[in-house]
N, C-alpha and C positions, 0 to 999 in steps of 0.2 A: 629345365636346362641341364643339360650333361653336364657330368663333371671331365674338365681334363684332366690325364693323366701323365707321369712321368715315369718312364721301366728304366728298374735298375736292375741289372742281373737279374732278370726275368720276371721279377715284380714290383708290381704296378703299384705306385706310388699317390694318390688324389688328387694331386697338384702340381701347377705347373709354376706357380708362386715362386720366386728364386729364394725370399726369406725362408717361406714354410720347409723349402730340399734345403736350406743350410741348418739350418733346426734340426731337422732329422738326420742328415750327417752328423751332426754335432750326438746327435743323442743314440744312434747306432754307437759310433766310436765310444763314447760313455758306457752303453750297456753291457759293450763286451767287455769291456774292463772290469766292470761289476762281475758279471759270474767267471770270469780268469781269476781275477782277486780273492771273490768269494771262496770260489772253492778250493783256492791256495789256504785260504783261510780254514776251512773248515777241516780240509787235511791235514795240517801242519798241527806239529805236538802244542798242546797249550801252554804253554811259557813264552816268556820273555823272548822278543825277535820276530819271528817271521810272521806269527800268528795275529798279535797285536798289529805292526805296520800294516798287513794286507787287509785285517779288520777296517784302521784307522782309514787304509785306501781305499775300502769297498763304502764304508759310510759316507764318504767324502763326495766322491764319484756317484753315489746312489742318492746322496742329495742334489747334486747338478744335473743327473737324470730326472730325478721330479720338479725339478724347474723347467726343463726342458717339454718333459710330457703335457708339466700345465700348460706351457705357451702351447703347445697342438694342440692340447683339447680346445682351447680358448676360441683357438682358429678356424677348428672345425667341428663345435660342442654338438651340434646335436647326433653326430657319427660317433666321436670318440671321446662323449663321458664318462663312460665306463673305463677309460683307461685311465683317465683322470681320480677315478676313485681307487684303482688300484695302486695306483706309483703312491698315491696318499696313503693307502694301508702298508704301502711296504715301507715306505719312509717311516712312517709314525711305529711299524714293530721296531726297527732297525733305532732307531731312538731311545727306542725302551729298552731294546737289548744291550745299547750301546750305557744307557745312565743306569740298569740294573748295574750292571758290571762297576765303572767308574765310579760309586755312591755305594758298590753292596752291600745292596738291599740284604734285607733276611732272603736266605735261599737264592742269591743273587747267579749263580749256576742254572739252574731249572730256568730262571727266568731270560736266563742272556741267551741259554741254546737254544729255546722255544721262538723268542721274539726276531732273533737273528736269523733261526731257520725257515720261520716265516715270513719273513722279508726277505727272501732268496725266495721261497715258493713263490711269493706275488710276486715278484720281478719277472720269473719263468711266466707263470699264470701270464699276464699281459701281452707279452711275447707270442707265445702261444694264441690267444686271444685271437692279436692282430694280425698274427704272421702264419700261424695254425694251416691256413687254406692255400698257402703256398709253398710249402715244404713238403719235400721225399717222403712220405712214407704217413706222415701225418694229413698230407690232404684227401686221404683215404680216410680219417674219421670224422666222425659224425661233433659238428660245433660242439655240442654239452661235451665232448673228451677234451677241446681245451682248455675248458675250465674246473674240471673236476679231476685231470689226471697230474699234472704236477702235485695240487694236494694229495692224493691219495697214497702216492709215490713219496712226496717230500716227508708227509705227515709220518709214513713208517719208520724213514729216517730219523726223522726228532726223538721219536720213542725209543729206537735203537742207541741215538747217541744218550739220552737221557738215563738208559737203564745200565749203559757202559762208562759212561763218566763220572769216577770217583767220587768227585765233590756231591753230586747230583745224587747218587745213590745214599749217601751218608746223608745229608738232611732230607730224604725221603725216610731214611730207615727211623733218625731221630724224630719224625713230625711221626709215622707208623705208634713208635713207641710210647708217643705223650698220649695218644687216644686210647 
């Protein structure tokens, strides 16, 4: 049996379900918030104000987006488990990054920019994933570039902020020094 479909702005949505399209409005609107947020966050000086609040709003927002993702995968699991497992890894870095920081841990630096900058690459990763085949310039590559190119991309990032961020550099040099 076909599936019906719903086009919105020129893509084609699985459902015609009115629940399953207010879910996914509901979790479009959420995800853009996430990487607005995120990346306010990630550019902004680390101090006290803008960087913390849009954290506080990317966490927040990025947890009602994986409530959101479970309810569609749930609805339509054997299409989109996979997304289901990724809103879970980005939540669950975004946690860690979020309690490294808030608890800091030993080396709680390394640990917030890593887990946080991976839970922005799975949030993209997903995105890509599912949206990959319908976008400008991207439905030109080949599936395995949506899953392997935000990492490759995001990952040099981490490194870069990891080898640039004070704190991060200094218990690298001190943990270098104990060995």
């Amino acid at each position: 049996m076909p599936t019906q479909t719903t086009v919105v702005l020129g893509i084609e949505v699985p459902s015609t379900d009115p629940v399953f399209l207010t879910i996914v409005a509901v979790h479009i609107v959420l995800g853009l918030i996430c990487v607005i947020v995120g990346a306010i966050a990630m550019l902004s000086p680390k101090q006290p104000g803008r960087h913390p609040l849009m954290g506080t709003v990317y966490y927040w927002c990025l947890s009602a987006v994986f409530v959101s993702a479970t309810a569609l995968s749930l609805m339509r699991w054997a299409e989109d488990y996979h997304l289901f497992v990724l809103g879970f890894l980005s939540f669950a870095a975004a946690s860690l990054g979020r309690t490294a920081r808030r608890q800091r841990w030993p080396k709680w630096v390394g640990k917030h920019i890593t887990a946080m900058g991976m839970s922005y690459v799975l949030l993209l990763t997903a995105f890509y994933v599912d949206n990959g085949k319908n976008l400008p310039l991207w439905r030109e590559l080949p599936q395995w570039a949506f899953w392997l190119l935000p990492t490759a991309i995001g990952g040099q990032i981490i490194a870069y902020t990891l080898m640039r961020h004070p704190l991060a550099r200094r218990a690298w040099r001190m943990t270098s020094r104990a060995s």
